[in-house]
KOLDO-593553 format. One line per 2 residues: for each residue x, y, z of C-alpha. Coordinates in Angstrom, 3 decimals. Example, Ala and Ser with C-alpha at 12.3 -4.5 7.8 and 13.67 -1.06 7.14 Angstrom:
12.300/-4.500/7.800 | 13.670/-1.060/7.140
END
This chain:
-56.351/52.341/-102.367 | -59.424/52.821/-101.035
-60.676/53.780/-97.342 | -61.659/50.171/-96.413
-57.952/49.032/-97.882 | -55.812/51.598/-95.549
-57.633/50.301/-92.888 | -57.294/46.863/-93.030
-53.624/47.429/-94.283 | -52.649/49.465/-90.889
-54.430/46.701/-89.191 | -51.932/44.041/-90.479
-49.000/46.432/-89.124 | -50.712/46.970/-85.980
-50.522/43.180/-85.140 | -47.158/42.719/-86.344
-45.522/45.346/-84.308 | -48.043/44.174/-81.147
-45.994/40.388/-81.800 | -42.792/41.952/-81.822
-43.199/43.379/-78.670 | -44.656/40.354/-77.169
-41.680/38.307/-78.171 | -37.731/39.245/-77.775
-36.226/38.817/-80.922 | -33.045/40.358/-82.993
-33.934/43.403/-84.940 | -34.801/43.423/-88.307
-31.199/44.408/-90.661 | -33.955/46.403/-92.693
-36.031/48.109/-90.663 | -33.906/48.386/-87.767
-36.566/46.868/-86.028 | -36.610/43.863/-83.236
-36.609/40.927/-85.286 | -39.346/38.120/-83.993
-38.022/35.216/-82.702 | -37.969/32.124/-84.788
-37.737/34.591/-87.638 | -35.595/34.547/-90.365
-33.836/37.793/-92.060 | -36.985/37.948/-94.625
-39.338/37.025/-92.143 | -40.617/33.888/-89.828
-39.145/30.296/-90.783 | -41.165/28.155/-92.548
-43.423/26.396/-91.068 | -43.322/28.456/-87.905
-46.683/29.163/-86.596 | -47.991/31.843/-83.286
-47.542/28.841/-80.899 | -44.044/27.812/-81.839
-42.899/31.093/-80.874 | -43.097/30.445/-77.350
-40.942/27.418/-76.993 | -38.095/29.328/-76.075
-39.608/30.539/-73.532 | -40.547/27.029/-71.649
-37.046/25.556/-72.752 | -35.457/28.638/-70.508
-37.551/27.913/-67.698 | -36.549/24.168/-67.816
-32.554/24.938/-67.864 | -33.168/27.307/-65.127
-34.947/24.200/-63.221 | -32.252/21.763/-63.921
-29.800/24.121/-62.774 | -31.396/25.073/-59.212
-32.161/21.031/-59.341 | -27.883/20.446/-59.951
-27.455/23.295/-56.966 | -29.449/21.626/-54.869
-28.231/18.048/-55.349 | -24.381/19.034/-54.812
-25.819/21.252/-51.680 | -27.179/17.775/-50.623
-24.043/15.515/-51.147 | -22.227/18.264/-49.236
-24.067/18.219/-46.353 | -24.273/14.266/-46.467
-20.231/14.099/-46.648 | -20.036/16.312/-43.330
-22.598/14.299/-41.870 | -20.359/11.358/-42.836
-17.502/12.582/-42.349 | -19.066/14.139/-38.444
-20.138/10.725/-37.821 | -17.033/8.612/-38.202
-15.289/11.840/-35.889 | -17.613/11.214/-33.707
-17.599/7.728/-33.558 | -13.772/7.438/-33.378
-13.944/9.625/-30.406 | -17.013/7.708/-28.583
-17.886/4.610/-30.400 | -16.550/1.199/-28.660
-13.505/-0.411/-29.640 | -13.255/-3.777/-30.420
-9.608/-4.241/-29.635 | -8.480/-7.276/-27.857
-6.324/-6.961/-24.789 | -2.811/-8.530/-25.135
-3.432/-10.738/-22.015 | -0.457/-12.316/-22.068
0.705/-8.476/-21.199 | -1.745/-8.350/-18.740
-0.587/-11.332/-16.662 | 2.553/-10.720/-16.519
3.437/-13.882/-18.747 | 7.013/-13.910/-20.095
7.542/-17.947/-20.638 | 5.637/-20.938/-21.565
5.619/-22.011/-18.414 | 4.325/-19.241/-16.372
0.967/-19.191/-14.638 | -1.139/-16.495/-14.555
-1.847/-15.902/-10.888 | -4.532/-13.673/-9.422
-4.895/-13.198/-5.495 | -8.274/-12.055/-4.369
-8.550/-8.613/-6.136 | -4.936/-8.357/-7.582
-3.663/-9.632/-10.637 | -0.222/-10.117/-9.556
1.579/-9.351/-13.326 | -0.449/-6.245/-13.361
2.003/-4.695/-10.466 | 4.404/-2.659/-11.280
7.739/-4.462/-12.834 | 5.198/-7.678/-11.846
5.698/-10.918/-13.260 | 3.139/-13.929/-13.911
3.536/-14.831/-10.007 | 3.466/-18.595/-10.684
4.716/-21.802/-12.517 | 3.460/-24.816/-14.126
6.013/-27.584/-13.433 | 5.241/-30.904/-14.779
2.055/-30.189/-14.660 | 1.529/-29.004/-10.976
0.825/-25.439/-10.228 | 2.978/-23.265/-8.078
3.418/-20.025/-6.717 | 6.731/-17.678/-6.037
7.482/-17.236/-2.943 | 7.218/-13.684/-2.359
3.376/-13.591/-4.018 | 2.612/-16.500/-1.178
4.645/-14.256/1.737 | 3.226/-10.892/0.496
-0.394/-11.590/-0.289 | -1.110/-15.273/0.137
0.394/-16.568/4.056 | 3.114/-14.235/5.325
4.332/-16.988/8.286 | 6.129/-18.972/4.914
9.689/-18.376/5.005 | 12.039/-18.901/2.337
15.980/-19.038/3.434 | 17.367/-19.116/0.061
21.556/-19.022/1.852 | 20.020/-22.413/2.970
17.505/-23.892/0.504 | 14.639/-24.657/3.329
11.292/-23.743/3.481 | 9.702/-23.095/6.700
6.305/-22.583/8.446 | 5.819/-21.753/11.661
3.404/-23.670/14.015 | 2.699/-22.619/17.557
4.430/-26.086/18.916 | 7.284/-26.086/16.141
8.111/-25.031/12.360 | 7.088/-27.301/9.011
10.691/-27.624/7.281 | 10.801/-28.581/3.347
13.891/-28.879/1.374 | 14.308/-28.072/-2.508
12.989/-30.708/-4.508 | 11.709/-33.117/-2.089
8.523/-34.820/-1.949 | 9.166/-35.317/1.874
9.191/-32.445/4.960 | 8.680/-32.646/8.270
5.767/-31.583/10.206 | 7.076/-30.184/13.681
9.001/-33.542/14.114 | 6.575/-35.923/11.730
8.022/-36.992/8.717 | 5.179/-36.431/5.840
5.097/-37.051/2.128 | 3.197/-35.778/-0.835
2.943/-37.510/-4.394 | 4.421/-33.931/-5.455
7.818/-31.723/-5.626 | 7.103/-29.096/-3.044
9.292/-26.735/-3.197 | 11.375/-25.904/-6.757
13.986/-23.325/-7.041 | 15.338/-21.271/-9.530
18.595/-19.349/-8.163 | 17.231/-17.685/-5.497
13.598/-17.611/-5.900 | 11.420/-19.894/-4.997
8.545/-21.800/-6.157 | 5.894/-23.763/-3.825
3.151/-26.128/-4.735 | -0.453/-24.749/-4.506
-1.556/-27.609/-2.842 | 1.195/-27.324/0.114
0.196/-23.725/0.747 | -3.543/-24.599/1.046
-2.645/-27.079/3.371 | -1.862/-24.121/5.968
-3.574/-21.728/4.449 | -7.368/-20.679/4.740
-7.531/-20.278/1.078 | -9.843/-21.551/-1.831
-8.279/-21.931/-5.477 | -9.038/-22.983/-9.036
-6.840/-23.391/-11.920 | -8.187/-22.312/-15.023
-6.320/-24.178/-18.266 | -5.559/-22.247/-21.201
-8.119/-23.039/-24.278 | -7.050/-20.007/-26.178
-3.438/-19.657/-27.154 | -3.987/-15.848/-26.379
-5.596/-16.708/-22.899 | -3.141/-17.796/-20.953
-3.522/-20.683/-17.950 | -4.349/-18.966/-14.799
-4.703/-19.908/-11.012 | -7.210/-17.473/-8.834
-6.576/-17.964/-5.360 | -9.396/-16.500/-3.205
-8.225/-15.726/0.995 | -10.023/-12.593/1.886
-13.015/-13.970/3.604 | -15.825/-11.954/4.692
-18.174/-9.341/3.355 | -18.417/-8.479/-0.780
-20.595/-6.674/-2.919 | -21.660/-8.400/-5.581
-23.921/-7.491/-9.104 | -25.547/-9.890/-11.774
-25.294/-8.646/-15.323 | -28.392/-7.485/-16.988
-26.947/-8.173/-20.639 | -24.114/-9.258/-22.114
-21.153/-7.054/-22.048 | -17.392/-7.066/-22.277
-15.042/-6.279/-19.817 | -12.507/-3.761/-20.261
-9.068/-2.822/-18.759 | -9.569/0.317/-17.589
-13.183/2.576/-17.603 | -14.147/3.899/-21.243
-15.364/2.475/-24.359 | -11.806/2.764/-25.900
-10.032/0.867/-23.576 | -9.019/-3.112/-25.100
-11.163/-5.828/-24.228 | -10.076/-8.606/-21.073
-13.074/-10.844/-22.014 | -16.818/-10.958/-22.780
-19.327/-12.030/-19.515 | -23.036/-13.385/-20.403
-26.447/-11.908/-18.752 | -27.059/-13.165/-15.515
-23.437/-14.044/-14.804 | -22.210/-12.742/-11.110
-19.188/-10.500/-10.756 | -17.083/-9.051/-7.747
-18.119/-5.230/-7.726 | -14.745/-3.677/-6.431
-15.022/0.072/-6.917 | -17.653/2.506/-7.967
-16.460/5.007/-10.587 | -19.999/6.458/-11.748
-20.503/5.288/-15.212 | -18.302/2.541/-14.713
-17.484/-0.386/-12.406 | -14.303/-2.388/-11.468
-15.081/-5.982/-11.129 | -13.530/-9.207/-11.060
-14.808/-12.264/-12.860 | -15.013/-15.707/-11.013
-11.969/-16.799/-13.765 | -9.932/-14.295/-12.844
-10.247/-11.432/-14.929 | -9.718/-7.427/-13.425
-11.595/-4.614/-14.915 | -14.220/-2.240/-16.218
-17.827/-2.324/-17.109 | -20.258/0.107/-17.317
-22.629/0.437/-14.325 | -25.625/0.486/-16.499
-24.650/-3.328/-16.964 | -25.146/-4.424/-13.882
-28.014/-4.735/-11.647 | -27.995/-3.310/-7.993
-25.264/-4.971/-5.969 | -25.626/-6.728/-2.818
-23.625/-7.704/-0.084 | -22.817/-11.387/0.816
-20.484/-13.302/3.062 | -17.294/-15.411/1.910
-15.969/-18.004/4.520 | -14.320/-21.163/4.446
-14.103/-23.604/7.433 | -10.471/-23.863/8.325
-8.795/-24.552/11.756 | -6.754/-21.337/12.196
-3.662/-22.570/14.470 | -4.027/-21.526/17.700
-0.596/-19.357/19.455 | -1.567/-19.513/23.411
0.461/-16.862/25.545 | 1.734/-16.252/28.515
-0.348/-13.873/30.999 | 1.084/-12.661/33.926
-2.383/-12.322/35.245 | -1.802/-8.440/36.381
-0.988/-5.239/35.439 | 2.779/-5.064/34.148
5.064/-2.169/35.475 | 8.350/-3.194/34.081
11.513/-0.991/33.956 | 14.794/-1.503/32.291
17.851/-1.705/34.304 | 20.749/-0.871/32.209
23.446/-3.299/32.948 | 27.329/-2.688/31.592
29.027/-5.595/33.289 | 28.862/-7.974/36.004
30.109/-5.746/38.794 | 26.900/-3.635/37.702
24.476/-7.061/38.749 | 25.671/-6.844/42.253
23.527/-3.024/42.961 | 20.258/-4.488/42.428
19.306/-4.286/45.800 | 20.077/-0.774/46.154
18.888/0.067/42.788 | 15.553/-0.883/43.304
15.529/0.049/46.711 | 13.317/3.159/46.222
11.151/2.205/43.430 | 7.145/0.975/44.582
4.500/-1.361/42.454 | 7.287/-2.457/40.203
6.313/-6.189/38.800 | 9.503/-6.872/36.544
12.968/-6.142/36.304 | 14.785/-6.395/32.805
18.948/-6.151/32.951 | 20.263/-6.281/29.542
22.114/-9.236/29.890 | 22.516/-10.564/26.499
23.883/-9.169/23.132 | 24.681/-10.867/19.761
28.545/-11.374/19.813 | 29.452/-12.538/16.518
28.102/-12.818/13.214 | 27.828/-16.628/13.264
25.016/-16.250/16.230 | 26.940/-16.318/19.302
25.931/-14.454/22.450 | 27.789/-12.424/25.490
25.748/-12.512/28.528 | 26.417/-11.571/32.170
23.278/-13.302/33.090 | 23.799/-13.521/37.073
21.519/-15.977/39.213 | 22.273/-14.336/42.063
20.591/-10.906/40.651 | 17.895/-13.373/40.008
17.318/-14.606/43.924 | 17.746/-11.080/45.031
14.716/-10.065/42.394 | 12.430/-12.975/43.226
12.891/-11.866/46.872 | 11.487/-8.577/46.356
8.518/-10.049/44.242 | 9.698/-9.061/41.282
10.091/-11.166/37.658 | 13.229/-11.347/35.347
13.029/-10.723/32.016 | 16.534/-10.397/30.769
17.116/-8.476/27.750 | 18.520/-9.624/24.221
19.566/-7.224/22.097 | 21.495/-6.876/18.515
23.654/-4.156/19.707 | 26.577/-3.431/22.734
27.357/-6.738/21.769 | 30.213/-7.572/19.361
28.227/-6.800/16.214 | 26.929/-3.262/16.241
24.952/-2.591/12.288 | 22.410/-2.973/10.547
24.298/-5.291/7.970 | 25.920/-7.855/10.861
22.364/-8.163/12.408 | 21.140/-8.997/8.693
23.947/-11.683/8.805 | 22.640/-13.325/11.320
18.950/-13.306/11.288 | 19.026/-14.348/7.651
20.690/-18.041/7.891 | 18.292/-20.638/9.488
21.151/-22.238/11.264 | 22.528/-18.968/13.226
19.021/-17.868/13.991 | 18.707/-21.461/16.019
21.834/-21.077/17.049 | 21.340/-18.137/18.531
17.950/-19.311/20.163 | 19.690/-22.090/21.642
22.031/-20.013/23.338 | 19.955/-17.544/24.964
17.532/-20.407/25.882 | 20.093/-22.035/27.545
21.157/-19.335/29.490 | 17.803/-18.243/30.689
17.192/-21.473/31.998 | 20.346/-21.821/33.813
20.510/-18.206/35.639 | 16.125/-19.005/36.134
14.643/-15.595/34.624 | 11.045/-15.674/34.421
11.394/-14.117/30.457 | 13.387/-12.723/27.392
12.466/-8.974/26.328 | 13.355/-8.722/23.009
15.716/-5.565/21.701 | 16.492/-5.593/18.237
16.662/-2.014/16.751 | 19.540/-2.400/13.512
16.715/-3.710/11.331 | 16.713/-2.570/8.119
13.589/-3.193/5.745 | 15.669/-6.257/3.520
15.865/-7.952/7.608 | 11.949/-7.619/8.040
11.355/-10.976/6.945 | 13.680/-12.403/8.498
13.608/-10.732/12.084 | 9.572/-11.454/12.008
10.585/-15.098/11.477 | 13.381/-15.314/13.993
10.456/-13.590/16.265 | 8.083/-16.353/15.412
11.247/-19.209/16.986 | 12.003/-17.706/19.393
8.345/-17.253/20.609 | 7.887/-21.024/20.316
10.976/-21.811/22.348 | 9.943/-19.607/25.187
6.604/-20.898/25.358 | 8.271/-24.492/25.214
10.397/-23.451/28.216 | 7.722/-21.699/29.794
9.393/-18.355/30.000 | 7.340/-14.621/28.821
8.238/-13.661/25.383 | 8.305/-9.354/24.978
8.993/-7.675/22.022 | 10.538/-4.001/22.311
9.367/-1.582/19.403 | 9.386/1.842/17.913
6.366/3.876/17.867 | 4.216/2.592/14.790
5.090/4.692/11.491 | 5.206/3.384/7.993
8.655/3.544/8.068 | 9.451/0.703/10.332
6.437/-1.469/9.369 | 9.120/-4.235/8.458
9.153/-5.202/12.236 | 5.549/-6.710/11.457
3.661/-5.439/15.340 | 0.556/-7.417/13.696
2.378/-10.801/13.816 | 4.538/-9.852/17.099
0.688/-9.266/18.712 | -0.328/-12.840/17.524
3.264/-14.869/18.597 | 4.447/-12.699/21.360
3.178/-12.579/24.800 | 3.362/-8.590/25.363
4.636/-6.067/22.336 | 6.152/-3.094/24.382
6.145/0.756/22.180 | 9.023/2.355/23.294
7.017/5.896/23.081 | 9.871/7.983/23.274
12.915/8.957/21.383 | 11.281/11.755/19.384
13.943/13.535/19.039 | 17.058/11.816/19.326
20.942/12.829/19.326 | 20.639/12.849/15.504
17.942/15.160/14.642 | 18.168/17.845/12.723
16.718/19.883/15.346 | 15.772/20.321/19.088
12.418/19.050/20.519 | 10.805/16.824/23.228
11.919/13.275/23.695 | 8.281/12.401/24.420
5.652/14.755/23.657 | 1.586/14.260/24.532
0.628/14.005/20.984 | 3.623/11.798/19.511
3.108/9.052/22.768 | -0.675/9.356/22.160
-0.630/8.346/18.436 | 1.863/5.453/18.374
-0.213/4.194/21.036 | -3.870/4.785/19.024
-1.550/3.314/15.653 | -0.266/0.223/17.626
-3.706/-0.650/19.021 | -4.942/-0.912/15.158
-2.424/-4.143/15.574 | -2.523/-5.280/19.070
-4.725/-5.851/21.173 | -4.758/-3.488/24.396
-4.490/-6.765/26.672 | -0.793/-7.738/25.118
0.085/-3.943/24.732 | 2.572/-2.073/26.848
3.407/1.907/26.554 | 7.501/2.433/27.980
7.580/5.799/29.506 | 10.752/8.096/29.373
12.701/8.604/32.567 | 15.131/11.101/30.510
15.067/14.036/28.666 | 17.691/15.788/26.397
19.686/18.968/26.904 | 19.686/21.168/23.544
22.133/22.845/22.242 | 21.663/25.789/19.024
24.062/27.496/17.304 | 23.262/29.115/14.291
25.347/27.781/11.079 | 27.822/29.436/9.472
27.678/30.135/5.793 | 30.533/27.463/4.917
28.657/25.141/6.543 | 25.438/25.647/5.160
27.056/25.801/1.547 | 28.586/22.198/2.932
24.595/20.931/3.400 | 23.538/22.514/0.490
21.357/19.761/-1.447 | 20.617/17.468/2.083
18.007/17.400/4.843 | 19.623/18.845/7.124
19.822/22.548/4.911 | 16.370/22.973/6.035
17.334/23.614/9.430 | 19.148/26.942/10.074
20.775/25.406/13.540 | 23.373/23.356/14.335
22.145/20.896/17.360 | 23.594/18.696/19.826
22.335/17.164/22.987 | 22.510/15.473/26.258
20.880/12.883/28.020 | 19.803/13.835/31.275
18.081/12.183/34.358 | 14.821/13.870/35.945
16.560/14.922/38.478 | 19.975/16.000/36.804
17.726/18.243/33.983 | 15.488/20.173/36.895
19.193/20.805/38.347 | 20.473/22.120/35.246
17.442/24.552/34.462 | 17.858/25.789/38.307
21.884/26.415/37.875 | 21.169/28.495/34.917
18.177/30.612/36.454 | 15.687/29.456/33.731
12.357/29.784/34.276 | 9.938/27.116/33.236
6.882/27.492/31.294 | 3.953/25.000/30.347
3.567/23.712/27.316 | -0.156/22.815/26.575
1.043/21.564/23.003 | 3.503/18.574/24.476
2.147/19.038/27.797 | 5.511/19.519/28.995
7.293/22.264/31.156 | 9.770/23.710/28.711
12.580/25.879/29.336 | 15.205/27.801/27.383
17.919/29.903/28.457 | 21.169/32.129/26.252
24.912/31.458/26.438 | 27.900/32.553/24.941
27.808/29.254/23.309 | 24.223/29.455/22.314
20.568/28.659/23.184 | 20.180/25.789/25.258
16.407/24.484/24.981 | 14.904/21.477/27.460
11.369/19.835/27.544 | 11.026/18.023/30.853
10.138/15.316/32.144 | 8.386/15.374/35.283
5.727/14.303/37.518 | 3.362/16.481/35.126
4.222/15.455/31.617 | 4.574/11.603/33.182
0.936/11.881/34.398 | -0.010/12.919/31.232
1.377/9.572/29.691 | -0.252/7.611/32.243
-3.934/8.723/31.800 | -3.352/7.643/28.116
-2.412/4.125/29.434 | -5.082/4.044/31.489
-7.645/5.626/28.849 | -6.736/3.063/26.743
-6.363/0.244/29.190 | -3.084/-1.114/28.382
-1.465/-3.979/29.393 | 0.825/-1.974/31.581
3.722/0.293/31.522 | 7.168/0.195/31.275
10.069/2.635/32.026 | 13.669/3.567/30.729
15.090/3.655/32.634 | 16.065/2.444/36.494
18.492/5.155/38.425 | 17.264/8.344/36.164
14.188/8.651/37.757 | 13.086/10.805/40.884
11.885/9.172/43.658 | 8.608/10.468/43.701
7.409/9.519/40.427 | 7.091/5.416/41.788
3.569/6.871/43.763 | 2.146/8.573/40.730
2.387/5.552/38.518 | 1.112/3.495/41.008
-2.428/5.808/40.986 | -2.694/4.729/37.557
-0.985/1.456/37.360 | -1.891/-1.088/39.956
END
């Protein structure tokens, strides 16, 4: 081989192993060398060529593509199913429901027959243990009793011992019976092409209609187009000043504030709605049909106030003025022997205008009264200038509870038989007035004793005699004596504003202290006007007695009021005089004070601590600015023969 040969031969080689490297390949079972790729064990395929060598190359890159492609794709639909998945979270949490309030529920509906009543801004089913509130009989629409006397017109009175219905007038009462068309106005017999009054045990049902007839009160009765809608009857009576909103879109209103809560009922744009409270994102309204609830604020445009009224002639209750300042003071009078020392008992008092003996009690349960009503006491009275207003009271009588005076008060017939009698025995002994003194009435007797208030208010202005209520000082507890009405039907309310403590507390403290007499007489001017008010002063105080408990005894309490207090108590009622006595036989100092604006003393015993809060020319002066601060009506005082002379010129610098 020659020179040229070689050259070209190691050429050939050259290039081979130069494509070998270039190309990954399996080695050669000869050689031991990488064999190309495509190649066979003798050498390339046929038909192979430089270019088909590198399609492995771009098939590699394409798998590796697909695969980052599938990587990507399930990265994708990953992300997408938390998204979905986030979203329908999210949405459960915050996105609006389209549940549908059960309004039968709502209303209070348990029978066919029941209307749906709403009263101004209460849906009355929606109180607690609440039913419907009304009834569709024979097509005419009425309302339960209680709904009319609670929220509706409180002077209806249902005596379900006697099946009547009454209303009180200033001149007389409207009387209905169950299931009569007829009643009688006062003493006008009167029809209407209706059943009034329907019963059902002992509740009671009375035509709309009737009530608006003495009611200032607008209504509409909405009938039921919706099976799951019930027929309703919104009854509007609180006149005056509302905020109202027009909607800016339509919404739905819901039960309570939040997207979540069911729907009441949809309202269109531009429709008006009652805006009753303001809870930020949110706003309680009521709908002209009578639907309670929520929408959101963003709803609504600004609200504005406007003025409900209806013309109605309120009846009119005219009083009896005694045309000056009243300084009244109870004369507490036992029996008949007692009638013959008024002279001398009101020998030393100055600027008194009335007298009130406690003449007449409740005797029986049937409504019978003792008296010891005396017209020579009278004569004697009117001689020194002074009026009679004898006393009735539920108590010293022969019925002394809570439960007898319930009796009584709660049957028509022994309420006007007990009116009668005192009537008639006020004319005949010639008193100028009857001072109420009920004090055994429990919360079930509030409706009653208001109404017996109410009868006997018309019969004394019918026999031209002053009607005067005696009360407690105003708390929530004894709101069931209704001082709103007695300040409408009554001539003069008088607040007893004493009897802080009494022989029953718990523990020892001031009969009458500044702050106690000042806020029953602030609370009971929310109710009556300061022309018909009068503030009774205390001519007592009460003699304390502490001992500490023994361990028995506490272990006895254990589990009852009176285990908060560490003392046993007991007291005495004592005159002003008789109580300055008592502090000076013991050689107690006094000390002022500034708290109950009392002088207060205390003083040790074998026995125990004896504690007293006076009352004296000081502390009584005290209660006197406040009546004339407020300018009350007058004052009245508890009572004659337990004051000290001396206090009759110090009432008279502020009452005169």
């Amino acid at each position: 081989m020659d020179e040229r040969e070689r050259r070209a031969a190691n050429a050939q080689r050259a290039r081979q192993q130069n494509a070998q490297r270039r190309r990954p390949g399996s080695s050669d079972a000869r050689t031991g060398n990488p064999r190309p790729a495509g190649a066979g064990p003798n050498g390339p395929r046929p038909g192979s060529s430089r270019s088909s060598g590198q399609n492995p190359r771009k098939r590699s890159s394409r798998a590796r593509r697909r695969r980052r492609n599938l990587i990507i794709r399930i990265l994708l639909l990953i992300v997408l199913i938390i998204i979905v998945i986030g979203g329908l979270i999210v949405w459960k949490k915050y996105g609006s429901s389209k549940e549908k309030a059960d309004l039968k529920q709502y209303y209070g509906i348990q029978s066919d027959d029941d209307l749906a009543t709403v009263v101004n801004n209460q849906v009355i089913g929606a109180l607690e243990g609440g039913t419907a509130g009304g009834k569709v009989f024979d097509g005419v629409p009425y309302i339960e009793y209680s709904v009319v006397r609670d929220y509706i017109n409180e002077r209806f009175y249902w005596d379900s011992n006697e099946n009547v219905l009454l209303y009180t007038l200033p001149s007389g009462s409207v009387s209905v019976s169950v299931g009569s068309k007829e009643y009688t106005d006062i003493k006008e017999k009167k029809s209407e092409d209706y059943v009034i009054l329907k019963a059902e045990g002992k509740t009671a049902y009375i035509a709309l209609a009737f009530i608006q007839e003495y009611t200032n009160m607008d209504y509409q009765i909405y009938e039921s187009k919706d099976k799951a809608v019930p027929e309703r009857a919104v009854i509007e009576c609180d006149w005056g000043e509302h905020s109202y909103a027009v909607l800016k879109r339509d919404t739905e209103v819901r039960y309570q504030g939040g997207v979540k809560s069911p729907i009441l009922t949809e309202v269109k744009k531009s429709d008006k709605v009652r805006v009753l409270e303001d809870e930020n994102d949110w706003m309680k309204v009521r709908t002209d049909d009578g639907f309670i609830g929520y929408v959101k604020t963003s709803s609504l445009k600004t609200s504005e106030k406007e003025v409900t009224s209806r013309k109605f002639d309120e009846p009119e209750y005219t009083n009896i003025s005694t045309g000056s300042t009243i300084n009244m003071a109870w004369h507490n009078v036992e029996n008949d022997t007692a009638n013959g020392y008024v002279l001398e008992t009101i020998a030393g008092t100055k600027g008194l205008t009335t007298i009130a003996p406690t003449w007449f009690s409740i005797s029986d349960t049937e409504g019978n009264i003792s008296s010891i009503a005396n017209s020579d006491y009278v004569n004697y009275a009117h001689q020194s200038n002074l009026d009679v207003w004898a006393v009735l009271r539920d108590f010293h009588g022969g019925i002394n509870s809570y439960d007898e005076t319930y009796e009584v008060l709660s049957y028509t017939s022994k309420r006007e038989n007990l009116i009668n009698q005192v009537i008639a025995a006020a004319l005949q002994s010639q008193v100028d007035g009857i001072n109420l003194d009920f004090e055994l009435i429990s919360e079930e007797c509030g409706e009653h004793y208001i109404q017996f208030v109410r009868e006997l208010s018309v019969k004394c202005r019918q026999n031209d005699l002053v009607f005067s209520v005696n009360d407690y000082v105003p708390m929530p507890y004894n709101e069931h004596y209704h001082l709103k009405e007695q300040g409408i039907v009554a001539d003069y309310v008088i607040i007893m504003g004493y009897d802080e403590h009494t022989d029953g507390s718990y523990e020892a403290g001031s009969v009458a202290s500044y702050n106690y007499v000042k806020d029953g007489i602030e609370n009971a001017l929310k109710l009556v006007p300061n022309t018909k008010l009068v503030n009774a002063i205390p001519f007592y105080t009460r003699l304390w007695l502490e001992t500490p408990k023994t361990a028995s005894e506490l272990e006895e309490e254990a589990g009852t009021e009176a285990a908060d207090y560490p003392n046993k108590v007991s007291s005495t009622a004592l005159g002003m005089e008789e109580a300055e006595d008592m502090v000076k036989s013991a050689g107690a100092e006094t000390t002022w004070d500034d708290k109950a604006k009392q002088n207060y003393a205390e003083w040790e015993t074998d026995g125990g601590t004896y504690k007293i809060w006076l009352e004296d020319s000081k502390s009584i002066e005290e209660k006197l600015k406040l009546i004339k601060e407020n300018n009350l009506a007058g004052v009245a005082e508890w009572r004659l023969g337990w004051e000290k002379s001396n206090i009759w010129d110090l009432i008279l610098q502020y009452v005169n």
